[in-house]
C-alpha positions as CSV (number, residue, x, y, z in Angstrom):
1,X,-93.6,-4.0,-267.6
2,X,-91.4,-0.4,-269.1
3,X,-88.2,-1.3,-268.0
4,X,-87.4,1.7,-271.0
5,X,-89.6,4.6,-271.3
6,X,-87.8,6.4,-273.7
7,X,-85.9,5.0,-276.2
8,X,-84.6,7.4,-279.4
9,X,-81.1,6.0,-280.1
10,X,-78.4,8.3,-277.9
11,X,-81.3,9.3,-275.9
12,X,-82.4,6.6,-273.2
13,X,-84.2,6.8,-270.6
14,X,-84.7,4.1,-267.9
15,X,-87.9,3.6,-266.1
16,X,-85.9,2.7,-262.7
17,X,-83.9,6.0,-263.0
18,X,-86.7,7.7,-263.8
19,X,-88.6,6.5,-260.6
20,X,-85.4,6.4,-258.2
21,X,-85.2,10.6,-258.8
22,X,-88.7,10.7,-258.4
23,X,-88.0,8.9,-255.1
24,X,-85.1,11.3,-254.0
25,X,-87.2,14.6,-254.6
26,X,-89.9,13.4,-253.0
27,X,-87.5,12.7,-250.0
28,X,-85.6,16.0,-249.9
29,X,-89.2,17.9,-250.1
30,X,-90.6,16.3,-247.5
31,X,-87.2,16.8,-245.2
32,X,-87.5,20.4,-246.2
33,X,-90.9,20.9,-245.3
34,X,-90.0,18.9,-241.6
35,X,-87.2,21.4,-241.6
36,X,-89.1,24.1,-241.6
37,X,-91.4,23.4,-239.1
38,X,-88.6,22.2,-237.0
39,X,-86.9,25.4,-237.5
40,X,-83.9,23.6,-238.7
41,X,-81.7,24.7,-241.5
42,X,-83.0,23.9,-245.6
43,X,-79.7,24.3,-246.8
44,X,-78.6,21.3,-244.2
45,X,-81.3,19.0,-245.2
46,X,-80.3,19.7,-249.2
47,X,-76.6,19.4,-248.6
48,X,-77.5,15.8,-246.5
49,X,-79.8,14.8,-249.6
50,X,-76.9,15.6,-251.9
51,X,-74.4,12.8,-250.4
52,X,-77.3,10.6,-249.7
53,X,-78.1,10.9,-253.2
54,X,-74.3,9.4,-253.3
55,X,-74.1,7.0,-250.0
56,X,-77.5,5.1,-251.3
57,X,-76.4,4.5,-255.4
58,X,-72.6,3.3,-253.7
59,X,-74.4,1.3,-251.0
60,X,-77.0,-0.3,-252.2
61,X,-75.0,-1.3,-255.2
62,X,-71.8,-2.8,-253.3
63,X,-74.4,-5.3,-251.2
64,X,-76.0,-6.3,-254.3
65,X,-72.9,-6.8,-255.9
66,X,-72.0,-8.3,-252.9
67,X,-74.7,-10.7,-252.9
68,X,-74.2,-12.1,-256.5
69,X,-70.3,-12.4,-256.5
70,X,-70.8,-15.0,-259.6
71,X,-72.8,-12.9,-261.7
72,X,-70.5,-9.9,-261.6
73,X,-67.2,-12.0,-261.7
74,X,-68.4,-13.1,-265.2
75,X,-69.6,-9.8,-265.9
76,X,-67.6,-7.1,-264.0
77,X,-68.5,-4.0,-266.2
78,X,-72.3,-4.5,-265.2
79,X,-71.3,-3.2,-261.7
80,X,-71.6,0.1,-262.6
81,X,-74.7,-0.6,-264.7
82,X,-77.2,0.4,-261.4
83,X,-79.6,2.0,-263.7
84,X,-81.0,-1.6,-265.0
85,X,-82.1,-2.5,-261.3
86,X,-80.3,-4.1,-258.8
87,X,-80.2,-2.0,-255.9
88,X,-80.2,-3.2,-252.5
89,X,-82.0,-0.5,-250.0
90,X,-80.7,-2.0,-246.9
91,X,-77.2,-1.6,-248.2
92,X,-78.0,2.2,-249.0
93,X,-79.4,3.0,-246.0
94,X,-77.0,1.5,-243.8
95,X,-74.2,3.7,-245.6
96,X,-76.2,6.7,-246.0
97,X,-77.0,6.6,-242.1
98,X,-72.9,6.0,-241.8
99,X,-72.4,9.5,-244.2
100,X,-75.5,11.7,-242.2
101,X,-74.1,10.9,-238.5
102,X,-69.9,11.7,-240.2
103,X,-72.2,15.2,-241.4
104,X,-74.0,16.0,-238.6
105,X,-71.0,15.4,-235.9
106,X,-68.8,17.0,-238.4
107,X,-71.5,20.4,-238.3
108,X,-71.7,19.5,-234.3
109,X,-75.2,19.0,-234.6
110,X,-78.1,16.7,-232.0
111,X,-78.1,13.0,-234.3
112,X,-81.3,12.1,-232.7
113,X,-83.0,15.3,-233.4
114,X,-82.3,15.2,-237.3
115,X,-82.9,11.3,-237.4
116,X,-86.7,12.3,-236.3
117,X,-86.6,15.3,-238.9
118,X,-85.5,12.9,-241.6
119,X,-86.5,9.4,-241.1
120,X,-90.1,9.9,-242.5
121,X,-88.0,11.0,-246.0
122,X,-86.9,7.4,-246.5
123,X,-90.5,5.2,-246.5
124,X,-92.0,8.2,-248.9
125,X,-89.0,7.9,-251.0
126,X,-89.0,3.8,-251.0
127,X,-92.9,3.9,-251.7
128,X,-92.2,5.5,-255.2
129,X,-88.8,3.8,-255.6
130,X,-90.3,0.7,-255.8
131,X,-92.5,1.4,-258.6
132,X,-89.2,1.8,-260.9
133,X,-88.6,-2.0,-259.1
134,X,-92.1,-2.8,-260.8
135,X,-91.0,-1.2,-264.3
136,X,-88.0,-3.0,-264.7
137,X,-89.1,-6.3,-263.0
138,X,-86.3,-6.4,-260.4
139,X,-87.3,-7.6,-256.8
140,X,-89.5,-9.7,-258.9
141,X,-92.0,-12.2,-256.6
142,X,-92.7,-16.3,-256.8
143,X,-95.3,-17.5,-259.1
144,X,-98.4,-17.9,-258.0
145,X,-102.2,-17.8,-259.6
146,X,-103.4,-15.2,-257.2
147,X,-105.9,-13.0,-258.8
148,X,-103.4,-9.9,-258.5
149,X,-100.9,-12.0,-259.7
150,X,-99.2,-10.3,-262.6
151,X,-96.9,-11.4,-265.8
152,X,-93.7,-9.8,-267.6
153,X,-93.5,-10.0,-271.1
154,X,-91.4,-7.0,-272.2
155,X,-88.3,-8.4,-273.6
156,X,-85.8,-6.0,-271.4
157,X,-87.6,-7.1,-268.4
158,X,-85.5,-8.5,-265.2
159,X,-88.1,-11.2,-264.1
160,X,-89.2,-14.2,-265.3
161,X,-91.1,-13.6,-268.8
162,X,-94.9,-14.9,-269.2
163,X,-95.1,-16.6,-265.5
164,X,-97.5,-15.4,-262.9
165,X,-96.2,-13.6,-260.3
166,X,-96.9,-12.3,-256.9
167,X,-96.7,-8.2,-257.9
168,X,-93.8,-8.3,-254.8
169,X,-92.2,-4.4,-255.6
170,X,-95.8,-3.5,-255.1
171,X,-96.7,-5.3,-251.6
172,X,-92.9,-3.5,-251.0
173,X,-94.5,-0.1,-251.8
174,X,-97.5,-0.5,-249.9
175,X,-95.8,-1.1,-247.1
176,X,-93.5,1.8,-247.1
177,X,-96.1,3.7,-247.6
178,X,-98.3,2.2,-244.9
179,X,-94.8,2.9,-243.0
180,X,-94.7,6.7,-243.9
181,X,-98.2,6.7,-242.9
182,X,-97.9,5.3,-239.3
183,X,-94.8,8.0,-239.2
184,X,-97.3,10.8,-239.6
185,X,-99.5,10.1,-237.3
186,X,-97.6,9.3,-234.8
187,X,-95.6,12.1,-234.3
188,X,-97.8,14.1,-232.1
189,X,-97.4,11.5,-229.3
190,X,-93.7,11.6,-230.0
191,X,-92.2,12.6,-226.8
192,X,-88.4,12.4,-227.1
193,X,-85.3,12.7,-229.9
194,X,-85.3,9.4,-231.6
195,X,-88.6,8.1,-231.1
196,X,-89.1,8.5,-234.8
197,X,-86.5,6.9,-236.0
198,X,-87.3,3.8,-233.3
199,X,-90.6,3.7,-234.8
200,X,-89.1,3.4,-238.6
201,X,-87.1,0.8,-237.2
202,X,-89.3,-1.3,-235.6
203,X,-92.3,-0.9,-238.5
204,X,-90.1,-0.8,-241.3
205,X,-88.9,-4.7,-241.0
206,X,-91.6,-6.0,-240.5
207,X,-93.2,-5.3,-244.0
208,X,-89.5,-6.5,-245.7
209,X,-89.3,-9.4,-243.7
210,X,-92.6,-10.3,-245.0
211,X,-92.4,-9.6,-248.1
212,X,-89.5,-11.5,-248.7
213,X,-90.9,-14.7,-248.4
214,X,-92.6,-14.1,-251.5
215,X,-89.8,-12.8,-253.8
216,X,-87.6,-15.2,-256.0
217,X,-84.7,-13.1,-256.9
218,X,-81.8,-14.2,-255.0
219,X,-80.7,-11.8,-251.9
220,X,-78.0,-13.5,-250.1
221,X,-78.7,-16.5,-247.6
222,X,-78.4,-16.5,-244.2
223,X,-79.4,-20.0,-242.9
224,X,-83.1,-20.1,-244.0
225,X,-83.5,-16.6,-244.4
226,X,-82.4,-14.2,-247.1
227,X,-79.5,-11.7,-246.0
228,X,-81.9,-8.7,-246.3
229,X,-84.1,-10.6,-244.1
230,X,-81.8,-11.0,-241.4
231,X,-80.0,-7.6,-241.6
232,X,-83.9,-5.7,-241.1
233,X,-84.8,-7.8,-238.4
234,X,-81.4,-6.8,-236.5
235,X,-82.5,-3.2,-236.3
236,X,-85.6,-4.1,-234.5
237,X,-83.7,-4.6,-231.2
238,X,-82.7,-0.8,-231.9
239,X,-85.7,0.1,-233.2
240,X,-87.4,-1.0,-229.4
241,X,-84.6,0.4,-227.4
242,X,-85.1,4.2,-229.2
243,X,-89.3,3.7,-228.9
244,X,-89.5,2.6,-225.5
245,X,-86.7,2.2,-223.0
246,X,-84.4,4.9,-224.1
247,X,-83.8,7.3,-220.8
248,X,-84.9,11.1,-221.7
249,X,-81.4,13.1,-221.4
250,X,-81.3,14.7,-217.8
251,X,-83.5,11.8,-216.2
C-alpha cells in the first residue's frame, strides 16, 4: 500500500506512525469522555494515556523483538526502528495494564472501576491502529484468490510483493471494531466493576485467535499455534471469571 506518506528528504513521515497517533487520540478521547460521565478525573485518564503512550511502544516492541531473535541479532539497530511496523499488541497491552494498575494503586484508586472506564479505549484505538498495519503491509495474511484478496506492490512494503493476499490487518480491524461495538452496547446491562473489562477479554480473543490462522508473518510458535494465539486465549479464563462468576464486593 503507503507504507510512506510523506517523503521530502529530512522530512518523513510514516504511514504506521501516522495511524498509531491516530489510534492513541482516539483512545484518550474516548477515556475522557467515559471520564466524564463517570465523574472521574480528565487529568487521570490523560496522565494514564501519557505512559501508556510509553508501556505500549516498549511492550509491544520487546515481544516482537522477542519473537524474531534471528532477525534482530543480525540487525540489532532495527530494534528501535518501531516506526516501520512490527508491533506486537498483546505485548503492549500486557505492559500497559502492568503500568495502569502500578498508577492507579500508586494514586489509591478502585482498579476495576477504571478498567471499565478504560477498556472500551483499547478496541477503538486497535480498529484504527491497524489500518497503519494495512499501510505498511505488516501483519500481512496468506495468499489466497478470494475476491477481497488484495496485492502489495509498493517497494517499501513489509509483505510479500505482487501475491494475493487475505487483507488480514483489515479482518483485525473489523473485529476490534465489532469488539468496541459489543462494549457500547453492553454497558447498560453492566452490573458490577469489571464486567467490562471481562467482556473485552472474553470478545477480544476470539477475533485474534481467528484471525491468525490466516496471517503469514511469523509470531512465535507455541505447539501448533502462534504465541499471540495462545497468549489471547489465556485471558479468556479471566475474561469469564470477571463476566460471570465474580462475587459483587459485600455479597
Amino acid at each position: 500500500m503507503f507504507p510512506t506518506l510523506v517523503d521530502l528528504g529530512p522530512l518523513t513521515v510514516h504511514t504506521y506512525g501516522l495511524f498509531i497517533a491516530l489510534a492513541f487520540l482516539a483512545g484518550m478521547a474516548w477515556a475522557s469522555h467515559e471520564a466524564r460521565q463517570r465523574g472521574a478525573s480528565v487529568a487521570m485518564v490523560q496522565d494514564i494515556v501519557f505512559w501508556s503512550i510509553l508501556a505500549a511502544i516498549i511492550g509491544s516492541r520487546m515481544l516482537y523483538v522477542m519473537i524474531n531473535p534471528g532477525y534482530f541479532l543480525r540487525h540489532p539497530l532495527d530494534i528501535f526502528m518501531f516506526w516501520k511496523g512490527g508491533l506486537v499488541f498483546l505485548g503492549g497491552a500486557l505492559l500497559v495494564a502492568l503500568v495502569i494498575w502500578f498508577y492507579l494503586r500508586s494514586k489509591r484508586q478502585p482498579i476495576l472501576f477504571w478498567a471499565d472506564l478504560l477498556v472500551p479505549a483499547l478496541p477503538l484505538g486497535q480498529a484504527i491502529g491497524r489500518l497503519g498495519c494495512f499501510a505498511a503491509g505488516c501483519c500481512y495474511g496468506k495468499e489466497c484468490d478470494l475476491p477481497w484478496a488484495v496485492t502489495f506492490t509498493n517497494a517499501g512494503s513489509l509483505a510479500p510483493k505482487n501475491m494475493t493476499l487475505h487483507p488480514t490487518q483489515l479482518y483485525h480491524s473489523l473485529g476490534d471494531l465489532t469488539t468496541f461495538l459489543i462494549l457500547l452496547f453492553a454497558k447498560p446491562f453492566i452490573k458490577q466493576p469489571g464486567q467490562v473489562l471481562g467482556l473485552y477479554l472474553l470478545v477480544f480473543p476470539v477475533f485474534r485467535v481467528a484471525v491468525e490462522f490466516f496471517r503469514a508473518d511469523f509470531r512465535g510458535v507455541m505447539g501448533p499455534f502462534s504465541t499471540t494465539q495462545v497468549i489471547a486465549a489465556a485471558l479468556m479464563p479471566i475474561g469469564l471469571w470477571l463476566t460471570f462468576f465474580r462475587k459483587p464486593q459485600g455479597a
